[in-house]
N, C-alpha and C positions, 0 to 999 in steps of 0.2 A: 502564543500563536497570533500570527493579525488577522485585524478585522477583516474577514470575507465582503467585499464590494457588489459585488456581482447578484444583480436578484435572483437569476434561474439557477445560479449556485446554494446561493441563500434559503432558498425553498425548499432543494433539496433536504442540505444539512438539516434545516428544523423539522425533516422529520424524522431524520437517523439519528441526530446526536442531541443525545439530553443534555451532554457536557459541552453547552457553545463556548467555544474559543477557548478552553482550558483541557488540561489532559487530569484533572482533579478528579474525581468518582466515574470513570473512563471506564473500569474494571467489568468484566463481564461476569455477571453473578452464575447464571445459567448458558451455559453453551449451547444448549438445545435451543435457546429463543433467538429468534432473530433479530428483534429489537437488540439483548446486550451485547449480540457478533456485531452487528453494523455500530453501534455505540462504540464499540471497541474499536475496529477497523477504521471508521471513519477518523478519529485519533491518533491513530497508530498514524496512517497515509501522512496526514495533516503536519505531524511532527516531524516527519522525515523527508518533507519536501522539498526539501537544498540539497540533503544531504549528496557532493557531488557524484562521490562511488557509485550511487544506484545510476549514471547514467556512462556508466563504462560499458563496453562490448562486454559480454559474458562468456563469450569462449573464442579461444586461439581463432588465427587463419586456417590454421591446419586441423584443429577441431571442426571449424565448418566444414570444410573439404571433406573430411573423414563421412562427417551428416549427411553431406549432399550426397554421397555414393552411398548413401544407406550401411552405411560402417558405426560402431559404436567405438567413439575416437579416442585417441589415448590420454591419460592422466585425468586427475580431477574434475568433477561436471561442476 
């Protein structure tokens, strides 16, 4: 993963992520704690930052349409 630049970013992360700039002992031991959710998550985001898909539309024209009349639209959500 690259290095984070940015200080108010940087600040953040050291306090959610144990695992700086690696996805290595990432794994959430306890789900109840919020320390290992955010350790997790903040890896998870971090790793999948280009990936281009995640900035596609996520539903048809006609799926919004269907939304905006307050309709639950057709086919897959």
């Amino acid at each position: 993963m690259t290095q984070i630049e940015d200080p108010e970013l940087r600040a953040v992360l050291d306090e959610v992520d144990r695992t700086p700039d690696t996805t290595q002992g990432s794994a959430a031991a306890d789900w109840a704690a919020l320390a290992d959710r955010m350790n997790f998550i903040v890896d998870l985001f971090r790793s999948r930052q280009r990936d281009a898909s995640l900035r596609r539309t996520p539903f048809r024209p006609d799926q919004v349409a269907a939304m905006q009349l307050g309709l639950r639209p057709l086919g897959p959500l």
